[in-house]
VMD Tcl script that builds the backbone (N, CA, C; Angstrom):
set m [mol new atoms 270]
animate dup $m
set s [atomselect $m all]
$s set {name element resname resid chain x y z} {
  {N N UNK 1 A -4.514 -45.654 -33.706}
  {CA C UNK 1 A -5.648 -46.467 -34.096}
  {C C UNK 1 A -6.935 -45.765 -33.659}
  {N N UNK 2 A -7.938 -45.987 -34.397}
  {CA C UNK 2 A -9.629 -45.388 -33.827}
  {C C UNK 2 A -9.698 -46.267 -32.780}
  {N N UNK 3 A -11.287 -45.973 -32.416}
  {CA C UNK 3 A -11.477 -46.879 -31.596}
  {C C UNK 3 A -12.035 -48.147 -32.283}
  {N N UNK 4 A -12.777 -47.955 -33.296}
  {CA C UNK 4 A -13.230 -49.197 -34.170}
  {C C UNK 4 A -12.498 -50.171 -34.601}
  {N N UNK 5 A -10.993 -49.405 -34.701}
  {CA C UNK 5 A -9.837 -50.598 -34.460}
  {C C UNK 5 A -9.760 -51.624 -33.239}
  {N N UNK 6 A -9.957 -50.721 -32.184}
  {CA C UNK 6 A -9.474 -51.457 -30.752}
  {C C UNK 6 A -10.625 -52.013 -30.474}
  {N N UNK 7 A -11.398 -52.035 -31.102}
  {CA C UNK 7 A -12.642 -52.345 -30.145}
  {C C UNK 7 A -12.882 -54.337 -30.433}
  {N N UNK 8 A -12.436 -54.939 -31.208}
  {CA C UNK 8 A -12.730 -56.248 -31.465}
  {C C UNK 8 A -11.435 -56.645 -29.986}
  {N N UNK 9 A -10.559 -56.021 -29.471}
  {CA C UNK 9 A -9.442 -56.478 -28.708}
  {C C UNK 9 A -10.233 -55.820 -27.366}
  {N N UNK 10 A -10.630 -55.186 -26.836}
  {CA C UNK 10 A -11.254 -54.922 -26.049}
  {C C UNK 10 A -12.215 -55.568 -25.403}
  {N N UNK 11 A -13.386 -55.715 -26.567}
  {CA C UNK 11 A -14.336 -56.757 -25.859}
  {C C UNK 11 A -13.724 -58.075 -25.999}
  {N N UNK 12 A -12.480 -58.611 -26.282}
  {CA C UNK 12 A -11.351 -60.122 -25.819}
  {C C UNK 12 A -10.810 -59.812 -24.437}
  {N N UNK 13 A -10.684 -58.818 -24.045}
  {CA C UNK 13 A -10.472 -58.892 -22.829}
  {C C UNK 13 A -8.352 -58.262 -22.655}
  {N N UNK 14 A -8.324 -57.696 -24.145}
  {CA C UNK 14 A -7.041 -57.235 -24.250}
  {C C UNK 14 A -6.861 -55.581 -23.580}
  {N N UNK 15 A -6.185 -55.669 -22.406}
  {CA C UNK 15 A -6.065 -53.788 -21.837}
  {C C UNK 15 A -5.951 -52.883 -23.078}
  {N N UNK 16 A -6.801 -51.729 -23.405}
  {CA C UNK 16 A -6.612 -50.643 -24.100}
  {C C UNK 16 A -6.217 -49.727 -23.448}
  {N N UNK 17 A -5.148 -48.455 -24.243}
  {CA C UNK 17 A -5.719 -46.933 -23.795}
  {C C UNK 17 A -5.297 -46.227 -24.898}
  {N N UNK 18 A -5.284 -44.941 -24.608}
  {CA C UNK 18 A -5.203 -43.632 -25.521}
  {C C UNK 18 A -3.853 -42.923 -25.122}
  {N N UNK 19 A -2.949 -42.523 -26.176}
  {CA C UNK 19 A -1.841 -41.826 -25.654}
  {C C UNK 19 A -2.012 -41.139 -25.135}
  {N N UNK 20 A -2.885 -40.198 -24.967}
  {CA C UNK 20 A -3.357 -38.423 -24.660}
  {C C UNK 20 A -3.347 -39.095 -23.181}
  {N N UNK 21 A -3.554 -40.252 -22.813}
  {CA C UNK 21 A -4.129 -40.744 -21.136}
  {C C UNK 21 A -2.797 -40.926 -20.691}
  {N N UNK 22 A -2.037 -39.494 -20.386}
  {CA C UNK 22 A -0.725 -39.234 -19.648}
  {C C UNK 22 A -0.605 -39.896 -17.838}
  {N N UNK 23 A -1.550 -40.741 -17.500}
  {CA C UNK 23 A -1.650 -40.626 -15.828}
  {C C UNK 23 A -1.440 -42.574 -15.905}
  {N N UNK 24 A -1.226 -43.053 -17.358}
  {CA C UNK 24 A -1.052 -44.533 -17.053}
  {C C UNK 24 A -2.169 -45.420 -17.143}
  {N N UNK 25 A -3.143 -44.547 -16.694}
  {CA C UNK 25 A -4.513 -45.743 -16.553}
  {C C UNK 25 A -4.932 -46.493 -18.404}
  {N N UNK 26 A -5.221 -47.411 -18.268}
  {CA C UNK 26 A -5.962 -48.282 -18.942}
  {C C UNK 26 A -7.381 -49.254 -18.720}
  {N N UNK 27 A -8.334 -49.405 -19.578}
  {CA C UNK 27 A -9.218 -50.040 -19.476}
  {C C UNK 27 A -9.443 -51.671 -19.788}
  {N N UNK 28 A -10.242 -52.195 -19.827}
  {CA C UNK 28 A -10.316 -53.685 -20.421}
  {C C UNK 28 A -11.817 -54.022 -19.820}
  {N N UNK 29 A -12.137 -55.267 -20.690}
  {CA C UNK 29 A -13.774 -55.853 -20.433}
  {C C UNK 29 A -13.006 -56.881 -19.465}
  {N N UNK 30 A -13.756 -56.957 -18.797}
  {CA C UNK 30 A -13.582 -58.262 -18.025}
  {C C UNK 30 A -15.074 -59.487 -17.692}
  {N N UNK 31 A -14.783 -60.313 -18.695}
  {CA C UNK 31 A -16.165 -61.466 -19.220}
  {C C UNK 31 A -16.787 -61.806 -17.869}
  {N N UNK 32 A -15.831 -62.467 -17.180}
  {CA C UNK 32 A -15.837 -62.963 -15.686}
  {C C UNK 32 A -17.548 -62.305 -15.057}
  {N N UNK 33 A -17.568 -60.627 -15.122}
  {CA C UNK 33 A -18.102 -59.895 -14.424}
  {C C UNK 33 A -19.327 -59.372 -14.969}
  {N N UNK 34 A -19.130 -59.318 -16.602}
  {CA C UNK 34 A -19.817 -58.882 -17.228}
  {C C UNK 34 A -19.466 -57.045 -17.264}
  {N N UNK 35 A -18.833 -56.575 -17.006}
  {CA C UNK 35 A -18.380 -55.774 -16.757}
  {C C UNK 35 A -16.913 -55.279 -17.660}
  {N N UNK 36 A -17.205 -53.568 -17.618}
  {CA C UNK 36 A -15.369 -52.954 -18.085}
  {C C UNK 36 A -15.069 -52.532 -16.439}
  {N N UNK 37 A -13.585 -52.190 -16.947}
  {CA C UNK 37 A -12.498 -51.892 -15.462}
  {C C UNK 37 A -11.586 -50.861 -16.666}
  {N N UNK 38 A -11.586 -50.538 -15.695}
  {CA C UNK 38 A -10.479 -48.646 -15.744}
  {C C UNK 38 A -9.611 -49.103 -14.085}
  {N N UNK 39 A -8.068 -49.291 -14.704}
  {CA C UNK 39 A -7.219 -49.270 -13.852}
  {C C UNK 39 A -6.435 -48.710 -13.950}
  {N N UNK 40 A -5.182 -48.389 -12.966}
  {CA C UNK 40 A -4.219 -47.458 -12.328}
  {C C UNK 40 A -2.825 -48.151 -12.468}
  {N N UNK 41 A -1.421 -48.050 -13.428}
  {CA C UNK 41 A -0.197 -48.355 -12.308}
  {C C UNK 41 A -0.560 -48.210 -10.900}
  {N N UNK 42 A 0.048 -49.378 -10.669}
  {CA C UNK 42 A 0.666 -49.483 -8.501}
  {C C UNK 42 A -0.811 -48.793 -7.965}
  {N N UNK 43 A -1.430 -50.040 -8.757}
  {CA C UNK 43 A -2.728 -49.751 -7.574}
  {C C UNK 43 A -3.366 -51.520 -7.915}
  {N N UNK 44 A -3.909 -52.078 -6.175}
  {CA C UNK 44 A -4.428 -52.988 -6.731}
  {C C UNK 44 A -5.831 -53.369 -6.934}
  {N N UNK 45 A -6.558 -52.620 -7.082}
  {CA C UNK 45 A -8.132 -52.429 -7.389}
  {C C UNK 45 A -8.279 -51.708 -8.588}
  {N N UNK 46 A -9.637 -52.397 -9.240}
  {CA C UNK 46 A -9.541 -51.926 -10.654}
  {C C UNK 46 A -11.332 -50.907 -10.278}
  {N N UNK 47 A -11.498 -50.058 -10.611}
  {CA C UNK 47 A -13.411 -49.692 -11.216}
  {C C UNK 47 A -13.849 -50.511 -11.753}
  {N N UNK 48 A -14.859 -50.651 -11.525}
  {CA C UNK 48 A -15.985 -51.791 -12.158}
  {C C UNK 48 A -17.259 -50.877 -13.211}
  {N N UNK 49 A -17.251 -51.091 -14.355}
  {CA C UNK 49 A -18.572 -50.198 -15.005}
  {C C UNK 49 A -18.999 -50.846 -15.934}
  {N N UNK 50 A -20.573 -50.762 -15.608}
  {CA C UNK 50 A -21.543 -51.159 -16.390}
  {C C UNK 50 A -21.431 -51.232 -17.944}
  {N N UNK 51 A -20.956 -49.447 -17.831}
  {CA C UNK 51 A -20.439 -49.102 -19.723}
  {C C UNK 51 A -19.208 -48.866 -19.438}
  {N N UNK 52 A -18.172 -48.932 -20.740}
  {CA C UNK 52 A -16.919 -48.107 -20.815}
  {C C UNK 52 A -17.332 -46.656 -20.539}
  {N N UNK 53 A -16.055 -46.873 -19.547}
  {CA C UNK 53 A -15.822 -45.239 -19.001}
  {C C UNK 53 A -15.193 -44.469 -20.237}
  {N N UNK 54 A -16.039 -43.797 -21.121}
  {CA C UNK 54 A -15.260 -43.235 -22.135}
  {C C UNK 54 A -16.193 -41.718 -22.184}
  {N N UNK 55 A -15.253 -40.816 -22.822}
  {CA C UNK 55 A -15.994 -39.637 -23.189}
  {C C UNK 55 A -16.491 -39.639 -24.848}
  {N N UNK 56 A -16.959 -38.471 -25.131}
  {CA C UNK 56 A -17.274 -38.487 -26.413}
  {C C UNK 56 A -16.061 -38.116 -27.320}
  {N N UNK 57 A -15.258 -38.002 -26.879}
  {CA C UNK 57 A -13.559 -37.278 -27.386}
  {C C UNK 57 A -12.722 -38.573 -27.961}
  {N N UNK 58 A -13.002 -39.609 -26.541}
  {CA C UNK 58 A -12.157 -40.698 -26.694}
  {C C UNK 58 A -12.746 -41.524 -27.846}
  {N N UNK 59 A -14.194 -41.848 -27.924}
  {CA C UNK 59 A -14.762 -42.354 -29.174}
  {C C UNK 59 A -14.192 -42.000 -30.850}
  {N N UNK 60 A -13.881 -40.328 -30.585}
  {CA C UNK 60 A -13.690 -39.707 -31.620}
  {C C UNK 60 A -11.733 -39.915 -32.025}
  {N N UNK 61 A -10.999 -40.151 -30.603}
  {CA C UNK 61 A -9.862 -39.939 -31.056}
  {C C UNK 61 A -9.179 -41.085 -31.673}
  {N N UNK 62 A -8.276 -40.834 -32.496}
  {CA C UNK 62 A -7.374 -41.708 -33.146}
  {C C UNK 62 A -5.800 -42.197 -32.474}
  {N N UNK 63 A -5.623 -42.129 -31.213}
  {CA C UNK 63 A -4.314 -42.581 -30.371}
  {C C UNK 63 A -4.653 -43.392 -29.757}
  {N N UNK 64 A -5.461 -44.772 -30.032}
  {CA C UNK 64 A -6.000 -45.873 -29.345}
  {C C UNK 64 A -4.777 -46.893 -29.573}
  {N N UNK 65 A -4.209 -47.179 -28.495}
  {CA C UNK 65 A -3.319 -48.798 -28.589}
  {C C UNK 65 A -3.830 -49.608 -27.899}
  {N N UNK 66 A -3.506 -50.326 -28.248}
  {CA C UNK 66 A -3.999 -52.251 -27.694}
  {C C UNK 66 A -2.780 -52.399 -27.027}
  {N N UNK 67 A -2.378 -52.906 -25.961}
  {CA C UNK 67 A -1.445 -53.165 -24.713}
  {C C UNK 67 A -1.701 -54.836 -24.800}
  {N N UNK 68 A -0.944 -55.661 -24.074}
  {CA C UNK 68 A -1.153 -57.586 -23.829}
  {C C UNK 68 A -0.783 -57.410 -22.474}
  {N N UNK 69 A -1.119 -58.707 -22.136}
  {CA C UNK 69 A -1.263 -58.834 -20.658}
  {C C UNK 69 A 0.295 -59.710 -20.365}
  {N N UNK 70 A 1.129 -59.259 -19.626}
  {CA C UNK 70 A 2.192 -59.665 -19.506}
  {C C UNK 70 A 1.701 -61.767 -19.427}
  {N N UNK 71 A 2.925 -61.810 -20.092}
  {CA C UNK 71 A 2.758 -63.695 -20.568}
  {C C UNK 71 A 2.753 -64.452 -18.922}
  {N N UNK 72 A 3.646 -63.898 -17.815}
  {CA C UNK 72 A 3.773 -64.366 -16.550}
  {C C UNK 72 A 2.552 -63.807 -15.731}
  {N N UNK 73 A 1.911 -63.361 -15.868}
  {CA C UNK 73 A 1.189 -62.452 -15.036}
  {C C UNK 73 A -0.416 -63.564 -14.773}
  {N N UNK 74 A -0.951 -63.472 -13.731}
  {CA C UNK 74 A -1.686 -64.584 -13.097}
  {C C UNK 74 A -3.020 -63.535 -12.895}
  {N N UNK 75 A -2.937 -62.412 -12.270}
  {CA C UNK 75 A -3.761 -61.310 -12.046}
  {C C UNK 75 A -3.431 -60.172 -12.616}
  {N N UNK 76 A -4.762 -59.586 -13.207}
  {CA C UNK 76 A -5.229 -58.504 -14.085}
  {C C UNK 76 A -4.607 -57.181 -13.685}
  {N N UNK 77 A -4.644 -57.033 -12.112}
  {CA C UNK 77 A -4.390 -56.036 -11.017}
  {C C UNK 77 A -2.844 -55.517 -11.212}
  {N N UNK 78 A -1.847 -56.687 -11.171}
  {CA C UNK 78 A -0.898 -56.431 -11.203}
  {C C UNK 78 A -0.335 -55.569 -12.778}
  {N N UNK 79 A -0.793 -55.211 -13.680}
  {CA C UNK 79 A -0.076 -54.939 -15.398}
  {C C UNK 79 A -0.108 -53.766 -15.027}
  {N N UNK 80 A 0.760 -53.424 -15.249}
  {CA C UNK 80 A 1.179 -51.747 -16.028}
  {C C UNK 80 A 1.054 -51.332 -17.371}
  {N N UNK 81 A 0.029 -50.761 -17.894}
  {CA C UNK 81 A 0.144 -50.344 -19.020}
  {C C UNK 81 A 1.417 -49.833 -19.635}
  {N N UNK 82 A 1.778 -50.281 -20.626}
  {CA C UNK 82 A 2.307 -49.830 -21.879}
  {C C UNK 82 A 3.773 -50.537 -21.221}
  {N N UNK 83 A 3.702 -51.564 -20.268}
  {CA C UNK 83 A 5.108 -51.868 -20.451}
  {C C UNK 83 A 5.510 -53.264 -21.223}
  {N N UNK 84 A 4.862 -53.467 -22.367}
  {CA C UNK 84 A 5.076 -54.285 -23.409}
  {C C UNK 84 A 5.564 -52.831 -24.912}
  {N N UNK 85 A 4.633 -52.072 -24.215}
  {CA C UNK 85 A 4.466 -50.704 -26.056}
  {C C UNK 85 A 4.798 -49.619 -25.663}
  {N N UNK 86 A 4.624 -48.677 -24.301}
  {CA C UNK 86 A 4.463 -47.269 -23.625}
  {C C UNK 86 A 4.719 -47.325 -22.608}
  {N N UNK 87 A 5.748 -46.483 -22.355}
  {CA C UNK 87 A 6.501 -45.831 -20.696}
  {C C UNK 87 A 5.248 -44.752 -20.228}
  {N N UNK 88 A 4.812 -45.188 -19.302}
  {CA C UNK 88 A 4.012 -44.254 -18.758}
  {C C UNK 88 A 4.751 -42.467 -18.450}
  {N N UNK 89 A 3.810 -42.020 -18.506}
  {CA C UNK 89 A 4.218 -40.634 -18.923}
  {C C UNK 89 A 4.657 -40.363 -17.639}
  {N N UNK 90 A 5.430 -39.571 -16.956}
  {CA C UNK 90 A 5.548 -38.832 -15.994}
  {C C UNK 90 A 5.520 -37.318 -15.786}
}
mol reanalyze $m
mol bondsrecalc $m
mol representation Tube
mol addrep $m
């Protein structure tokens, strides 16, 4: 997907990332804060940024998936990307 795809699920507050992003991390808006977050598998603190942490590459690339927030899950902190869609790379 572009990003112009992902981007109506993003600012909902649905975790995105990019396949090429081999290390697991994913982003998401979070309304609450006014703010995006760039987080980690097995970490429980997310970055906080003003703008999406994006490059000019990621704008341009086409391996954008939309990830959901596990249905049990209470906190943001706890999700692992891609374990609804993508095994994190190792």
């Amino acid at each position: 997907m572009t990003f112009a795809e992902i981007l109506p699920s993003l600012i909902a507050g649905q975790p995105v990332y990019r396949k090429g992003w081999n290390d697991g991390h994913f982003i998401y808006y979070e309304e609450d804060w006014n703010h995006f977050s760039e987080a980690w598998p097995d970490t429980d603190w997310h970055t906080l940024c003003t703008f999406a942490p994006l490059r000019g590459s990621d704008l341009a690339a086409d391996d954008w998936e939309v990830d959901e927030w596990d249905a049990d899950e209470l906190e943001k902190g706890h999700h692992i990307r891609g374990v609804t869609k993508k095994e994190v790379v190792e």
